[in-house]
OpenMM code with the backbone's topology and positions (N, CA, C; nanometers):
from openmm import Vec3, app, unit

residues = "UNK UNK UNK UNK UNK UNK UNK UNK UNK UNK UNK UNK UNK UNK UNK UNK UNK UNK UNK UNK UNK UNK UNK UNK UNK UNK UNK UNK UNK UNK UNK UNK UNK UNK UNK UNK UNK UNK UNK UNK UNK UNK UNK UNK UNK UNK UNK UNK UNK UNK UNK UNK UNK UNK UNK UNK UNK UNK UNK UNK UNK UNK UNK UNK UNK UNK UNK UNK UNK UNK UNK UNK UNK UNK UNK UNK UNK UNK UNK UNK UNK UNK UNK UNK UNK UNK UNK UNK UNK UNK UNK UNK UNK UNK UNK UNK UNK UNK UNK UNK UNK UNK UNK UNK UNK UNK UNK UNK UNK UNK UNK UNK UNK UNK UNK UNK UNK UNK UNK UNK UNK UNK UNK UNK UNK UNK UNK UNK UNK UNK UNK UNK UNK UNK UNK UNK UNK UNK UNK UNK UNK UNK UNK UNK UNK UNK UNK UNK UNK UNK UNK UNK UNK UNK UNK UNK UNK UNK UNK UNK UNK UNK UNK UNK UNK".split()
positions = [
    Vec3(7.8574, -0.5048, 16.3272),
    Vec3(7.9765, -0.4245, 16.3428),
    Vec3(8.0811, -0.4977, 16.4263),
    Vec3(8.0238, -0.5217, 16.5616),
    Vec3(8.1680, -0.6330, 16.6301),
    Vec3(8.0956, -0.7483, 16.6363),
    Vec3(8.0227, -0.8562, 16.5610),
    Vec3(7.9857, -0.9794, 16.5769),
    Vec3(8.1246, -1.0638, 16.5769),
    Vec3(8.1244, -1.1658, 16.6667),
    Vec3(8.2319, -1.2657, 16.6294),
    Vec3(8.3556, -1.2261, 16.6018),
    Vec3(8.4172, -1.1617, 16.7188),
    Vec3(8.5379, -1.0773, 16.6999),
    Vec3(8.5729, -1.0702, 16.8837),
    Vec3(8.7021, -1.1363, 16.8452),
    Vec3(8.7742, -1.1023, 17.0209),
    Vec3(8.7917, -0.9678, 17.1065),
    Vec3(8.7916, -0.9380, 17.2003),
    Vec3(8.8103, -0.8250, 17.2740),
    Vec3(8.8717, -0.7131, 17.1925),
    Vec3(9.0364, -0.7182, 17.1952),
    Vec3(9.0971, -0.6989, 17.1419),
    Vec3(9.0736, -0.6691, 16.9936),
    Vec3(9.0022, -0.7472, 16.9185),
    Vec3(8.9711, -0.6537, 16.8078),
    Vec3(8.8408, -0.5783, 16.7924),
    Vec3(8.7728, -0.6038, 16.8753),
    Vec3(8.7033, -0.5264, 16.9274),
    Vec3(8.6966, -0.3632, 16.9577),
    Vec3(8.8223, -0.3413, 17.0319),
    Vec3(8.8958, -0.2673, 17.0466),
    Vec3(8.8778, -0.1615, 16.9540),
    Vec3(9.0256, -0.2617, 16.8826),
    Vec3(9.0643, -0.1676, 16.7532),
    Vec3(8.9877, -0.1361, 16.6922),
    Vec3(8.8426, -0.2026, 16.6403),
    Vec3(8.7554, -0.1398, 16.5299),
    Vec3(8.6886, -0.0211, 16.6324),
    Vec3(8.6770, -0.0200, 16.7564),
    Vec3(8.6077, 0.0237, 16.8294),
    Vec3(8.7149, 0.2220, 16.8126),
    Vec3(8.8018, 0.2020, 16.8057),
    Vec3(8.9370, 0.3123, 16.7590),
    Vec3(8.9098, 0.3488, 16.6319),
    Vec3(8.8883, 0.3027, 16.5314),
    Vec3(8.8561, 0.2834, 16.3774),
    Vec3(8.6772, 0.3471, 16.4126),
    Vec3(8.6306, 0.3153, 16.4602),
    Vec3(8.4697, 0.4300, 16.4227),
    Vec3(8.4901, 0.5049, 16.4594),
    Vec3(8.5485, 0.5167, 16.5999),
    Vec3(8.5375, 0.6826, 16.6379),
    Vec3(8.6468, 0.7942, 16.5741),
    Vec3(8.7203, 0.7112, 16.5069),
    Vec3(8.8237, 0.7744, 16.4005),
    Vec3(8.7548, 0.8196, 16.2797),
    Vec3(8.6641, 0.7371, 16.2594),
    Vec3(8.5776, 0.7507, 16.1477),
    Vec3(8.4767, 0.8435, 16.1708),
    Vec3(8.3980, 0.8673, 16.2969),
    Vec3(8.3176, 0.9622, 16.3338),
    Vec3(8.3410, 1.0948, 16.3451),
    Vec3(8.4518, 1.0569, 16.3967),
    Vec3(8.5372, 1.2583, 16.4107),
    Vec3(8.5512, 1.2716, 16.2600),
    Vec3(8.6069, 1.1744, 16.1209),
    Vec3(8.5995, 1.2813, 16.0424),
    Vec3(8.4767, 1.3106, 15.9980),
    Vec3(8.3814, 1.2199, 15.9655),
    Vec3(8.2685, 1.2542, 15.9712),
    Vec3(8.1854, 1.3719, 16.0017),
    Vec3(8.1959, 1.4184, 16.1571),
    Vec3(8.1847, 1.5243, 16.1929),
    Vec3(8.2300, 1.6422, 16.1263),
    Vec3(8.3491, 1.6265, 16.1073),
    Vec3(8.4649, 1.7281, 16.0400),
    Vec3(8.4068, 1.7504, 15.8971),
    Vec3(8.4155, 1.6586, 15.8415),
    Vec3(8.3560, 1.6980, 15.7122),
    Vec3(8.2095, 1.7457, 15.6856),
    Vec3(8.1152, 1.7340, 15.8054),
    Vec3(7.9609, 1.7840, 15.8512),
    Vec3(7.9651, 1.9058, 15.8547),
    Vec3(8.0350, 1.9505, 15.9388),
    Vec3(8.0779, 2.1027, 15.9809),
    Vec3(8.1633, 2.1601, 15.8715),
    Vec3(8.2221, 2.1134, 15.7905),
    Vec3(8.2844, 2.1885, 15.6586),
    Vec3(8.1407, 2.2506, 15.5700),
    Vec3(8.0811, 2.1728, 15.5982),
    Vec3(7.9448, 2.2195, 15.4351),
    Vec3(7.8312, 2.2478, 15.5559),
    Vec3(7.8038, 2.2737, 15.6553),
    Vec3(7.6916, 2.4072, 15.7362),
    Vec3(7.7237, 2.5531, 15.6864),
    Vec3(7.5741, 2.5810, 15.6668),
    Vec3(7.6239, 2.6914, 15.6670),
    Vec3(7.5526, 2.7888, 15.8045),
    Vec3(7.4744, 2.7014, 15.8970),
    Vec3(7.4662, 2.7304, 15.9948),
    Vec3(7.5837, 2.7484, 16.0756),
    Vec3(7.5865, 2.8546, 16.1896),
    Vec3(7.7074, 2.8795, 16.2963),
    Vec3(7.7113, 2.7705, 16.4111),
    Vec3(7.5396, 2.7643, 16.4542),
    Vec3(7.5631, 2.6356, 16.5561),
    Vec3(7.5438, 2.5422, 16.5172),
    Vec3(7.5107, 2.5047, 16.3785),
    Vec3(7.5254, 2.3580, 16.3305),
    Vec3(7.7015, 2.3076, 16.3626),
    Vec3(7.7280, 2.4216, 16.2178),
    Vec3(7.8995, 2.3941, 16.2651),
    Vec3(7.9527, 2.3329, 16.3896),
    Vec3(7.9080, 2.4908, 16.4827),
    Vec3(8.0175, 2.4259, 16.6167),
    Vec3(7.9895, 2.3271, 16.6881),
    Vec3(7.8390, 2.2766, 16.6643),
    Vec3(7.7958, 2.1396, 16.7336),
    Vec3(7.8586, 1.9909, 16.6627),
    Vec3(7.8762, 1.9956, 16.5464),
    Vec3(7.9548, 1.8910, 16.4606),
    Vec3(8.1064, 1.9318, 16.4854),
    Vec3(8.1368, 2.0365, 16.5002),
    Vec3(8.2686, 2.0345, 16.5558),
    Vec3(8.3117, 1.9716, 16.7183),
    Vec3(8.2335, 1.9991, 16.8198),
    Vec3(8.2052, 1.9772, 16.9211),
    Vec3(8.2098, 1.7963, 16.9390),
    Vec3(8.1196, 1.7890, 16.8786),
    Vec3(8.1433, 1.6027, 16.8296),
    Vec3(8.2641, 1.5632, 16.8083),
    Vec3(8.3493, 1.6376, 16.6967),
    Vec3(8.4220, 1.5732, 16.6280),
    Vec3(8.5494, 1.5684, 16.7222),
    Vec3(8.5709, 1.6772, 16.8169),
    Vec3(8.6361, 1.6671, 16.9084),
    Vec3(8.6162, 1.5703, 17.0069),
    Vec3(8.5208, 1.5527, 17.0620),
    Vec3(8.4883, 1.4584, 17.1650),
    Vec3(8.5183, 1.3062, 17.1207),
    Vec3(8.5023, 1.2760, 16.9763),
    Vec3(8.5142, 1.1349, 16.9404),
    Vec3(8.6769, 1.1037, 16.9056),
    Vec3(8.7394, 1.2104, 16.9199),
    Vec3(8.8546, 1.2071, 16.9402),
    Vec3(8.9048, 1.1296, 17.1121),
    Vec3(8.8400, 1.2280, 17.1812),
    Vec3(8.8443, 1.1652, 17.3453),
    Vec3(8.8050, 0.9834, 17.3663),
    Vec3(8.7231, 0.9788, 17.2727),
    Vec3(8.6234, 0.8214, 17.3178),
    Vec3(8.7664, 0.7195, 17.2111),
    Vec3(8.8064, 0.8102, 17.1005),
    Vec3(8.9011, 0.7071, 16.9919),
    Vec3(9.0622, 0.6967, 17.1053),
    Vec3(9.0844, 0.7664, 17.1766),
    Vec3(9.1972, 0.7582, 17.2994),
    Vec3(9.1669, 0.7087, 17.4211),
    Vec3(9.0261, 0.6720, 17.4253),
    Vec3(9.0102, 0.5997, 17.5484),
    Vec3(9.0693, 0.4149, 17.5053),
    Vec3(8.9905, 0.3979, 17.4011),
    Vec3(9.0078, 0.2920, 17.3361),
    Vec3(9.1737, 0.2471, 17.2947),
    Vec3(9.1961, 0.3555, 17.2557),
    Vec3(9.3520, 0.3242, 17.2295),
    Vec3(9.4157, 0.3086, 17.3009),
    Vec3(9.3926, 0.3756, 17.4502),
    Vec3(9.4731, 0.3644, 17.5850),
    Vec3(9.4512, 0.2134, 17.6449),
    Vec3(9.3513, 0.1388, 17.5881),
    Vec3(9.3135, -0.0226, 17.6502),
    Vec3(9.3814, -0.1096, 17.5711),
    Vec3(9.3735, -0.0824, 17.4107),
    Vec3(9.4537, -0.1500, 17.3000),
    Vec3(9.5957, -0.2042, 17.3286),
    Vec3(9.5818, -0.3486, 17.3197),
    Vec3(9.7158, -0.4085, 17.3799),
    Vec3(9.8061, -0.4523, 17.2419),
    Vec3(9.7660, -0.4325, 17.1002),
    Vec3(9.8352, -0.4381, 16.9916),
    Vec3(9.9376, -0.3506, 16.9557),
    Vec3(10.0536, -0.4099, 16.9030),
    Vec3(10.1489, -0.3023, 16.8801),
    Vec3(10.1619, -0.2530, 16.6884),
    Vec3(10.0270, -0.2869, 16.6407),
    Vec3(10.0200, -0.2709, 16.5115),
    Vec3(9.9438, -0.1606, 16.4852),
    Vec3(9.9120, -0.0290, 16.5470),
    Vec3(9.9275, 0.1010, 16.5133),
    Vec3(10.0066, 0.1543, 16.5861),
    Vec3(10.0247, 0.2685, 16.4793),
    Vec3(10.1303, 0.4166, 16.5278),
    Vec3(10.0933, 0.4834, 16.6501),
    Vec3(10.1945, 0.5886, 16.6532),
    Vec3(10.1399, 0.6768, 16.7852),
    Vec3(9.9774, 0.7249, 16.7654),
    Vec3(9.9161, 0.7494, 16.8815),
    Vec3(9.7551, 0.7885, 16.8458),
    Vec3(9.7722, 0.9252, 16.7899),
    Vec3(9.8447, 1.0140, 16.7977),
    Vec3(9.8394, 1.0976, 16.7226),
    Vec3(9.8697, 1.1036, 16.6086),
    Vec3(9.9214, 1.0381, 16.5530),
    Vec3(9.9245, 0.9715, 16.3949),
    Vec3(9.8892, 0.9160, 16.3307),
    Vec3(9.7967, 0.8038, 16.3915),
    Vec3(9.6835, 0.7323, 16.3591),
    Vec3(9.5614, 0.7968, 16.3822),
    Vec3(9.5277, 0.9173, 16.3832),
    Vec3(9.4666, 1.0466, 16.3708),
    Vec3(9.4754, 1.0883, 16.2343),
    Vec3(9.5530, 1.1113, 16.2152),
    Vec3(9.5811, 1.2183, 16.1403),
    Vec3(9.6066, 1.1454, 15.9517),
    Vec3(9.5635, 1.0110, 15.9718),
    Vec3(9.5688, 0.8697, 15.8818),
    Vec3(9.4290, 0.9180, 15.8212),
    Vec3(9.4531, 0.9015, 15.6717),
    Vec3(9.3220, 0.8894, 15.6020),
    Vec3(9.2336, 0.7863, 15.6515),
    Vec3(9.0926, 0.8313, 15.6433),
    Vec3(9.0303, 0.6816, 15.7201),
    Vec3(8.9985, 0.6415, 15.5992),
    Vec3(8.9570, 0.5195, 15.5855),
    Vec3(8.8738, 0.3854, 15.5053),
    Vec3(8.7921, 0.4368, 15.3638),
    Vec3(8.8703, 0.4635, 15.2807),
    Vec3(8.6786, 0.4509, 15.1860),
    Vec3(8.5838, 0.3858, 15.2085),
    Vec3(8.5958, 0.3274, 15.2422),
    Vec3(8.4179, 0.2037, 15.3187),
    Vec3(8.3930, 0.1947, 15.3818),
    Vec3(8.3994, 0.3136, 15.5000),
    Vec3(8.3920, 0.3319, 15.5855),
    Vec3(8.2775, 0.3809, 15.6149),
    Vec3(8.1077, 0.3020, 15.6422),
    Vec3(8.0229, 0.3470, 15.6572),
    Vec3(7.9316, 0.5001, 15.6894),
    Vec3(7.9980, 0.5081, 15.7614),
    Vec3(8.0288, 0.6846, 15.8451),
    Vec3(8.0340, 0.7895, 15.7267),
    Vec3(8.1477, 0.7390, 15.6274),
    Vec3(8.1580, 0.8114, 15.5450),
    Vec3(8.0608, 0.8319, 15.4085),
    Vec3(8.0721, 0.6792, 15.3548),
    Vec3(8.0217, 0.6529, 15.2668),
    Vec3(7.8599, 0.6992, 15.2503),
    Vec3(7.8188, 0.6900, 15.3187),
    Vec3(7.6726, 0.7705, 15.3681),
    Vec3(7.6804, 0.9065, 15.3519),
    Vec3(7.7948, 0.9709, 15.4254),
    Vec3(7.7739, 1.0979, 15.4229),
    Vec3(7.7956, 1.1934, 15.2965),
    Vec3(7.9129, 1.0932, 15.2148),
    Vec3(7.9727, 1.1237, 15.0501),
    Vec3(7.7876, 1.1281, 14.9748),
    Vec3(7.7437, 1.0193, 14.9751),
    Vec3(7.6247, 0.9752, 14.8796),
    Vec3(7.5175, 1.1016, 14.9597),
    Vec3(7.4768, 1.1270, 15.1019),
    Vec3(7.4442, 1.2803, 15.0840),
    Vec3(7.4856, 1.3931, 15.0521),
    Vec3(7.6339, 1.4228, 15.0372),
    Vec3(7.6322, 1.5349, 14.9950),
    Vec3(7.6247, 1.5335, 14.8436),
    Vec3(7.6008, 1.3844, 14.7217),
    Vec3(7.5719, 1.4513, 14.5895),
    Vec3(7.4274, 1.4888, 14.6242),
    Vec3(7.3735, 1.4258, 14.7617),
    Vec3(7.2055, 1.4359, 14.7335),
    Vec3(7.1967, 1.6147, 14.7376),
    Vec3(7.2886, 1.6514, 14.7944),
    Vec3(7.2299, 1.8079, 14.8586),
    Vec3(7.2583, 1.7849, 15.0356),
    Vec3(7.3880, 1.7733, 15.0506),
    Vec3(7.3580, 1.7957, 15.1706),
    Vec3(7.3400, 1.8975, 15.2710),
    Vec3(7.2376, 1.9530, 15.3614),
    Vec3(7.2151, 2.0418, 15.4586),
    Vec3(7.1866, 1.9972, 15.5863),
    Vec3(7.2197, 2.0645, 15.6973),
    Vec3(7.2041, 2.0782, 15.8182),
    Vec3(7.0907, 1.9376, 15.8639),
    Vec3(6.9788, 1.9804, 15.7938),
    Vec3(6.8359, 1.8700, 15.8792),
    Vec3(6.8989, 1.7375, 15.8234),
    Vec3(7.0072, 1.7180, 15.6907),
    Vec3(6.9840, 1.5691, 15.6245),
    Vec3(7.1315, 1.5575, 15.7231),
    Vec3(7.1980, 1.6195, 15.7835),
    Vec3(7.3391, 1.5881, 15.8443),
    Vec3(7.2808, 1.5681, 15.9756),
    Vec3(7.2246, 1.6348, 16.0158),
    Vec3(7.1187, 1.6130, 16.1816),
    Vec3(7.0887, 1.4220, 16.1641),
    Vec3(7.0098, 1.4274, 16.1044),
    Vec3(6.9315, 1.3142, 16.0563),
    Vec3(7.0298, 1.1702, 16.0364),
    Vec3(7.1481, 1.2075, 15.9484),
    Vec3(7.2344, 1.1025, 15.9227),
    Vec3(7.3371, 1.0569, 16.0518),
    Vec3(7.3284, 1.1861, 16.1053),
    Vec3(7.4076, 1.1615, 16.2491),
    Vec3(7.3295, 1.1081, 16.3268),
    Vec3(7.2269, 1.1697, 16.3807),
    Vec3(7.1638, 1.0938, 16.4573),
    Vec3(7.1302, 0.9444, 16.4408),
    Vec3(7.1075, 0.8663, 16.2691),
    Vec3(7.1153, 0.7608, 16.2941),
    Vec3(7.2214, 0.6210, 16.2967),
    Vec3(7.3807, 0.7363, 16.3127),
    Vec3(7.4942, 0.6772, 16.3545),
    Vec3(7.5294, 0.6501, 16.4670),
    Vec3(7.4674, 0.7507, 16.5420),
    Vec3(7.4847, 0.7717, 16.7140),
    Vec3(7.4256, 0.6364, 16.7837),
    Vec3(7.2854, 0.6300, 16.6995),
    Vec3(7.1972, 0.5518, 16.7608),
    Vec3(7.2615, 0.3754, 16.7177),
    Vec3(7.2905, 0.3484, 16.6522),
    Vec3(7.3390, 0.2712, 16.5899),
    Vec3(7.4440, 0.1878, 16.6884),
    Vec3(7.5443, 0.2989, 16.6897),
    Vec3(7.6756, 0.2548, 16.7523),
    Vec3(7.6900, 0.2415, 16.9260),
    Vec3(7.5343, 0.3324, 16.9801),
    Vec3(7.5168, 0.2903, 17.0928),
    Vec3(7.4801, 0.1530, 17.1512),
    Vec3(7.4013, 0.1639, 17.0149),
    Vec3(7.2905, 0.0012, 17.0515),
    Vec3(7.4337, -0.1129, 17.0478),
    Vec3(7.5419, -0.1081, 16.9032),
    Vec3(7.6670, -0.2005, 16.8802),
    Vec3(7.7536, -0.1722, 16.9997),
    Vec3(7.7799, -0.0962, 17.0975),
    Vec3(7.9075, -0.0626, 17.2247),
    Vec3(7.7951, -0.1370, 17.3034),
    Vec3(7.6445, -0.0853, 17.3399),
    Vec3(7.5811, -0.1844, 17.4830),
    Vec3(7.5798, -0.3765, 17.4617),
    Vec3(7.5770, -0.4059, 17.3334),
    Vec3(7.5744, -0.5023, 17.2677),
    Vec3(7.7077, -0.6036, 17.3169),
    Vec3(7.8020, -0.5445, 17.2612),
    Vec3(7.9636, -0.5798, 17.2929),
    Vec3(7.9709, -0.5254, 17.4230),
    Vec3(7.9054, -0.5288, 17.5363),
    Vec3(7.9984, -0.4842, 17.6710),
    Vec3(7.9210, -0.6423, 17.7462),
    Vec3(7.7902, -0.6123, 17.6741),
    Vec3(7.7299, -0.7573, 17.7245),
    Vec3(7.8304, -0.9356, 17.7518),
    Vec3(7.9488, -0.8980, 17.6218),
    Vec3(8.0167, -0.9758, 17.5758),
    Vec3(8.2015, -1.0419, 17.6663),
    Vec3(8.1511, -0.9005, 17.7071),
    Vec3(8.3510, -0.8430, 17.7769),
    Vec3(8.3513, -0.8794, 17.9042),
    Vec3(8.3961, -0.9700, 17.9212),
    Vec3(8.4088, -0.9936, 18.0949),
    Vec3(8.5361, -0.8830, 18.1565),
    Vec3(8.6328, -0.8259, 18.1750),
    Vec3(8.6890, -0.7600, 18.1789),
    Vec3(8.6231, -0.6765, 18.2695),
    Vec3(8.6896, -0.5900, 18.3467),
    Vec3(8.5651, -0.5014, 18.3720),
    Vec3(8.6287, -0.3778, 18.3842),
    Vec3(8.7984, -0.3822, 18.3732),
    Vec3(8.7997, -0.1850, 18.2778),
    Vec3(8.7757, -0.2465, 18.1526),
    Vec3(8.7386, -0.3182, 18.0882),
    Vec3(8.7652, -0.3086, 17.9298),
    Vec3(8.5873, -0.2740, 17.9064),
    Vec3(8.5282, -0.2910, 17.9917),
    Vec3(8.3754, -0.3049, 18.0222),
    Vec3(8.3437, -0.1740, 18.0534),
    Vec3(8.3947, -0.0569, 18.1725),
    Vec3(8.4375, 0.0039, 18.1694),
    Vec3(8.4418, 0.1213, 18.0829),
    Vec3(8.5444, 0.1207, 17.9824),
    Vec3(8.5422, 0.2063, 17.9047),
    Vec3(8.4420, 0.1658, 17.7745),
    Vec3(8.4007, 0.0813, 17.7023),
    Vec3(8.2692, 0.0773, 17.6611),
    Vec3(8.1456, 0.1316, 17.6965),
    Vec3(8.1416, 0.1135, 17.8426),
    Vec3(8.0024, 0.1539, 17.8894),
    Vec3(8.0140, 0.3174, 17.9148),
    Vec3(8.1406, 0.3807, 17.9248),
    Vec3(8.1603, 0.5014, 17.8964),
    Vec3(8.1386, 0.5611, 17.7730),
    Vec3(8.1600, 0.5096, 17.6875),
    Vec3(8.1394, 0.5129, 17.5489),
    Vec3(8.0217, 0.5531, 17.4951),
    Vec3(7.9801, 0.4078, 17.5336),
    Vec3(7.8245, 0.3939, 17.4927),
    Vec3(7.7438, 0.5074, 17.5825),
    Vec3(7.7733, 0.5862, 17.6684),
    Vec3(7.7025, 0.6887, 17.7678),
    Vec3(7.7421, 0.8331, 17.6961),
    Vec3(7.8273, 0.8090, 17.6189),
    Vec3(7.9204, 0.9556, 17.5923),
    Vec3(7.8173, 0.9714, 17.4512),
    Vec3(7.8070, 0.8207, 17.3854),
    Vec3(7.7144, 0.8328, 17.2467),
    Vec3(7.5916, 0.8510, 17.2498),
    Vec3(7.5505, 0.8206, 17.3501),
    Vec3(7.3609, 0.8512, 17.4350),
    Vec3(7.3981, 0.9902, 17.3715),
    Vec3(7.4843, 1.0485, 17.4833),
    Vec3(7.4698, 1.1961, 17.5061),
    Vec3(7.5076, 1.2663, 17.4251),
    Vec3(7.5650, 1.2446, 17.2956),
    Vec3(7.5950, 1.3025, 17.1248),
    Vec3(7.4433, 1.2801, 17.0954),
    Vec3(7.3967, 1.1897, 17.0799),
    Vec3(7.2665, 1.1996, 17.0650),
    Vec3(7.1510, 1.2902, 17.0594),
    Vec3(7.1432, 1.3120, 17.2319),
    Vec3(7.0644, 1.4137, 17.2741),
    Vec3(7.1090, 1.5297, 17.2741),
    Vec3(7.2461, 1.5757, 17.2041),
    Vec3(7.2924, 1.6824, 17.1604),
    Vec3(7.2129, 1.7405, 17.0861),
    Vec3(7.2880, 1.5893, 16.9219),
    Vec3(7.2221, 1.6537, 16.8046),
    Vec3(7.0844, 1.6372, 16.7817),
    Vec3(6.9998, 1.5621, 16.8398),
    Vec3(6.8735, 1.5871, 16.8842),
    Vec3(6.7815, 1.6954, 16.9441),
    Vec3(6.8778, 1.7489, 17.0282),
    Vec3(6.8142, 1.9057, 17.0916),
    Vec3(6.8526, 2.0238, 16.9598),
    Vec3(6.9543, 1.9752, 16.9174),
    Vec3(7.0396, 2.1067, 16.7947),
    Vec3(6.8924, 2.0847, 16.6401),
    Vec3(6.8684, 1.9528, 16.6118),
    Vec3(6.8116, 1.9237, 16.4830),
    Vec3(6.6495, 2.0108, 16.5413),
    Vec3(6.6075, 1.9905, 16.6523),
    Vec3(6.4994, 2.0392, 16.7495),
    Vec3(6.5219, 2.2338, 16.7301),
    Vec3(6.6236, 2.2698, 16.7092),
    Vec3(6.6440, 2.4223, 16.7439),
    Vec3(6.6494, 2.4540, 16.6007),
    Vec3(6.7131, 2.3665, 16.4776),
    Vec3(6.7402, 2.3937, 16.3989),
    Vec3(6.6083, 2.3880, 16.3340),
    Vec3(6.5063, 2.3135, 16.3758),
    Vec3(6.3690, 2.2495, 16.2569),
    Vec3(6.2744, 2.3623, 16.3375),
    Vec3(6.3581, 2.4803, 16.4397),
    Vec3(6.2299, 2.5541, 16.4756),
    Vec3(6.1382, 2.4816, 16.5458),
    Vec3(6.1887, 2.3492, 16.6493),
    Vec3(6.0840, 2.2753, 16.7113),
    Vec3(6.0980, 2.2960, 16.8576),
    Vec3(5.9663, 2.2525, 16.9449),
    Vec3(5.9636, 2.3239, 17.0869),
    Vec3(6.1018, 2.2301, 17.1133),
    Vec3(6.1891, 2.3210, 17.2099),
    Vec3(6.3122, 2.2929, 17.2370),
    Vec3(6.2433, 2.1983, 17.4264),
    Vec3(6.3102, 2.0655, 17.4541),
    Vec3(6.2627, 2.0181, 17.5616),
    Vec3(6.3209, 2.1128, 17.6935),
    Vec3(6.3857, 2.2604, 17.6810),
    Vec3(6.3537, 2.3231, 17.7912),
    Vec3(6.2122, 2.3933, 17.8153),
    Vec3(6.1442, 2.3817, 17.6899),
    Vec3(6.0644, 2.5033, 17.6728),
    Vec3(5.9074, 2.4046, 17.6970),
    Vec3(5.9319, 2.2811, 17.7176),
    Vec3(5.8245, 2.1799, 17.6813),
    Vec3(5.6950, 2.2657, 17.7577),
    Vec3(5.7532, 2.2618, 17.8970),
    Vec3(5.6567, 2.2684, 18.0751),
    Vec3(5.5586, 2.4206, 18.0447),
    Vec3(5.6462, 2.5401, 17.8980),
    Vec3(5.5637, 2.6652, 17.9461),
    Vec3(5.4623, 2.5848, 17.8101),
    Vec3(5.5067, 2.5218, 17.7284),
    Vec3(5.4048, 2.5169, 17.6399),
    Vec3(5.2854, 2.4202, 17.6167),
    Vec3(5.3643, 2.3007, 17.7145),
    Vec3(5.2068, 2.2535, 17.7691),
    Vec3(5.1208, 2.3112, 17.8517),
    Vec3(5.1533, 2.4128, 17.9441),
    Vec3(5.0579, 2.4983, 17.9993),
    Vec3(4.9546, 2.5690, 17.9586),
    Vec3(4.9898, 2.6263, 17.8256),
    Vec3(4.9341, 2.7479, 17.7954),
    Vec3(4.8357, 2.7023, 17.7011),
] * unit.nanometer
topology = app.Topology()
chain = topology.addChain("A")
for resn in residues:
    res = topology.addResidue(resn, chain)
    for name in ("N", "CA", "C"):
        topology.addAtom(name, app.Element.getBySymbol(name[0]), res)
């Protein structure tokens, strides 16, 4: 994802996934027909909005628009994020296969942000990566606790009464 690529464009693609993730999200939460599936993919899709303006606020290129317009920009047909999520929904997509596909984007893009911070001498540009990469942990263990509530599985508040008993 950022192999062999300067800071700076780094960056920008780094603006470009999480642009790509929020719609992602957005379009996750269009086809639930769960209530807290929804608002948890909505919840995301907002937040990757926050992580796509952190990035943009470091971006020293003057070759995108205002961030609110570069929002609001169709993203990529090939845009991995997507393209995955298009080819599940001819599969049938539901809640556990959107749990599932998210979760192994989250995981993905954490491992590619700790990867590239290794790289950044900088150290706000380091900084907001490693924020990033902490914000995507914790989407993670979101939709991890949600796919856990949703599959009817012991929820990890509930672990301590049910190893007891």
């Amino acid at each position: 994802m950022f192999e062999n690529v300067d800071v700076q464009e780094a960056i920008k693609r780094s603006i470009q996934t999480e642009k790509y993730a929020r719609d992602f999200y957005l379009l996750c939460a269009k086809h639930m027909k769960n209530l807290e599936a929804c608002r948890t993919f909505e919840l995301l899709a907002a937040e990757e909005v926050e992580h796509a303006k952190t990035f943009y606020d470091i971006y020293q290129g003057d070759d995108l628009p205002d961030f609110a317009e570069y929002m609001k920009l169709e993203s990529a047909p090939d845009s991995d994020w997507l393209t995955d999520l298009e080819r599940a929904l001819m599969e049938g997509l539901n809640e556990r296969k959107a749990m599932e596909l998210a979760l192994d984007k989250e995981l993905k893009l954490e491992k590619a942000l700790r990867t590239l911070v290794e790289k950044i001498s900088d150290e706000a540009v380091r900084a907001v990566f490693i924020s990033n990469a902490d914000s995507t942990h914790q989407h993670y263990e979101l939709i991890e606790s949600e796919y856990a509530r949703l599959m009817r599985m012991v929820h990890e508040t509930d672990m301590d009464t049910y190893v007891r008993e």
